[in-house]
LOZA-935755 format. One line per field, with one value per residue (C-alpha): x, y, z; residue number from 0; residue in three letters. Coordinates in steps of 0.02 Angstrom, whole numbers, plus 50000, padded with zeros to 5 digits. Example, Ala and Ser with C-alpha at 12.3 -4.5 7.8 and 13.67 -1.06 7.14 Angstrom:
# residues 2
u: 50615,50684
v: 49775,49947
w: 50390,50357
num: 0,1
residu: Ala,Ser
***
This chain:
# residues 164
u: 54581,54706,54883,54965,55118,55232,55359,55494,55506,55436,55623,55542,55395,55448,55487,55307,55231,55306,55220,55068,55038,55088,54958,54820,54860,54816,54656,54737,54672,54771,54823,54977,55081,55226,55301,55467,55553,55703,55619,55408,55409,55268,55169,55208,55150,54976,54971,54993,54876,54740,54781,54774,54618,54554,54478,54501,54658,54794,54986,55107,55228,55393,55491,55651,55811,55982,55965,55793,55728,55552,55516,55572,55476,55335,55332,55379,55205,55095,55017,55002,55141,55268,55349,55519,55528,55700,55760,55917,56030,56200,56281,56295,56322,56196,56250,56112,56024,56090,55980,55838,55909,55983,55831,55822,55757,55587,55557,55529,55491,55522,55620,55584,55684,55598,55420,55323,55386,55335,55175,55145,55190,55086,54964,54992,54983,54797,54728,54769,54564,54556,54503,54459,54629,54714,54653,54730,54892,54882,54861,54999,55096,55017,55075,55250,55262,55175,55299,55450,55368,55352,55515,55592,55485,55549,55730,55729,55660,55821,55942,55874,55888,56065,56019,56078
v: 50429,50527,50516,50667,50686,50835,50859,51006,51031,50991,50868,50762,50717,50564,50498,50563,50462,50299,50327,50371,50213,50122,50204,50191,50001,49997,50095,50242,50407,50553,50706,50783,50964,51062,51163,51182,51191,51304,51400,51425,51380,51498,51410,51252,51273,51370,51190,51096,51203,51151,50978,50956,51060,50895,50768,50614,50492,50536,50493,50614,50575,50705,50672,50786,50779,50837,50929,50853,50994,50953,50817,50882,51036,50929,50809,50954,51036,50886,50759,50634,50501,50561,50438,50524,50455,50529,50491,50431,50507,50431,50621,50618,50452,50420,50558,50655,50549,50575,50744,50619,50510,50638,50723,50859,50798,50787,50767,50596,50540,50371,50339,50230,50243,50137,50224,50049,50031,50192,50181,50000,50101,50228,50088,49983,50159,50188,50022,50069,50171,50059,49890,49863,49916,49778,49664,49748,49745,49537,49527,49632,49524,49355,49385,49424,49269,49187,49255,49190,49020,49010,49073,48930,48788,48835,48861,48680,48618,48676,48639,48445,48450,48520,48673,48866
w: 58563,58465,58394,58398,58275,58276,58155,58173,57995,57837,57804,57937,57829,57758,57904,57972,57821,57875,58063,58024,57879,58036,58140,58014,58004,58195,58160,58281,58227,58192,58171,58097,58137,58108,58233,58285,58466,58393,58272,58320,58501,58531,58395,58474,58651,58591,58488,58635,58759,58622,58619,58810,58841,58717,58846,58735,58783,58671,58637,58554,58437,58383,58249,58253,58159,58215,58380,58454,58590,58517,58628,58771,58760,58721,58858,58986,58917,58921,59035,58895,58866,58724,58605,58524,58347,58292,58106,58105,57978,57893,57886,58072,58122,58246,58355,58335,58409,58571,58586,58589,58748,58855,58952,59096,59225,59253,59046,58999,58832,58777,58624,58494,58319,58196,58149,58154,58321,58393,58330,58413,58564,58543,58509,58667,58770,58701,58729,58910,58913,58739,58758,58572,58521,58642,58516,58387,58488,58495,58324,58261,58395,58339,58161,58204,58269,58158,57997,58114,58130,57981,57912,58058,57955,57798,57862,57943,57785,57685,57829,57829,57642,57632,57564,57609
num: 0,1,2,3,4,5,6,7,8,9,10,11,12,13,14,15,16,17,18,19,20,21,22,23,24,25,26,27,28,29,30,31,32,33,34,35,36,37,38,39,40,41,42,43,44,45,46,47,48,49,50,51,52,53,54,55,56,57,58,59,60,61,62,63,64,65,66,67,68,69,70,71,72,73,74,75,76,77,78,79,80,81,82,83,84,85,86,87,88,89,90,91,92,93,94,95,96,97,98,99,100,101,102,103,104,105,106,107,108,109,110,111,112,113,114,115,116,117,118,119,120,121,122,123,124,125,126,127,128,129,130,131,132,133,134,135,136,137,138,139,140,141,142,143,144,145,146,147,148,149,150,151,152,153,154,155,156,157,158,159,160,161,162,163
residu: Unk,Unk,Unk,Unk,Unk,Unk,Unk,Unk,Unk,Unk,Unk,Unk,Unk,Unk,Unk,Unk,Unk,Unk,Unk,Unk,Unk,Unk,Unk,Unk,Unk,Unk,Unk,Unk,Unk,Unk,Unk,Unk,Unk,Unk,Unk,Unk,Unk,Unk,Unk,Unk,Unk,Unk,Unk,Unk,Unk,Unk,Unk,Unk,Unk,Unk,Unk,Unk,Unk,Unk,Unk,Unk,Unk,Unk,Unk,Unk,Unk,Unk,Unk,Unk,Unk,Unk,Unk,Unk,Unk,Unk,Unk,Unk,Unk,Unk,Unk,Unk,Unk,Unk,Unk,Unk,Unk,Unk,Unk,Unk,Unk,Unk,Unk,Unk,Unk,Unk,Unk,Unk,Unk,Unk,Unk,Unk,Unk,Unk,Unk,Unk,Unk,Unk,Unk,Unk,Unk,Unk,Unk,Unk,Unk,Unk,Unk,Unk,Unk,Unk,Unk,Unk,Unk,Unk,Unk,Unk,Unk,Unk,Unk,Unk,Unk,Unk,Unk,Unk,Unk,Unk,Unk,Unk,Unk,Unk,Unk,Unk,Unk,Unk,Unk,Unk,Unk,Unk,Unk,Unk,Unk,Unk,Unk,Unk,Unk,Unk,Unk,Unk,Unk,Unk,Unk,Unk,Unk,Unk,Unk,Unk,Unk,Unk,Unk,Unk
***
């Protein structure tokens, strides 16, 4: 299996770093690119052409800023889901963002803004031909739960005490 993440610019690596700590954490292999939909286009779909001619089961992550025509293009190329992973940026208000929701149709890539959460995605799409990374998915799961359970006790704790 593979993770593919595609950043349209070297700006989007920071945002890159936080996915792909969150993939290694699920044990999801990797690989990382730059290529731009604006700017390198034919660089990007050579990219792609290699990556699908690859016969393992793979996911592909984007990670635009501003004006996001990277995961479009990508998930109009590819037969493999395509998780959007836009960073959200204060000097536009969240309207950039919209480039990431509103898709021609026929292009469908999900969106998921917070990097941990895309790469749970990507993670729940791979245990699909994946059985061993299923478990992986139930435990990431089990200890959210288990942190809120916990955080509940100690809340009740203070509330029976008086305390806040």
């Amino acid at each position: 299996m593979l993770a593919v993440v595609i950043l349209a610019s070297p700006a989007d690596e920071a945002h890159g770093r936080e996915l792909t700590r969150a993939l290694e954490r699920l044990g999801i292999p990797y690989e990382v690119r730059i290529a731009s939909a604006h700017k390198t286009p034919a660089h990007l779909l050579k990219l792609l052409q290699q990556y699908e001619a690859d016969p393992r089961p793979k996911v592909y992550l984007t990670i635009a800023g501003r004006s996001n025509a990277l995961s479009g293009l990508v998930d109009a190329q590819v037969t493999a889901p395509v998780i959007a992973c836009p960073p959200y940026s204060e000097r536009y208000a969240g309207a950039d963002l919209l480039s990431s929701l509103r898709t021609p149709s026929g292009v469908a890539p999900a969106v998921v803004l917070e990097a941990e959460n895309a790469a749970l995605l990507a993670a729940k799409v791979l245990a699909l031909a994946c059985p061993e990374l299923q478990a992986k998915v139930r435990e990431v799961q089990e200890e959210q739960r288990r942190r809120l359970l916990e955080a509940d006790a100690i809340f009740s704790r203070c509330e029976e005490r008086g305390e806040r």
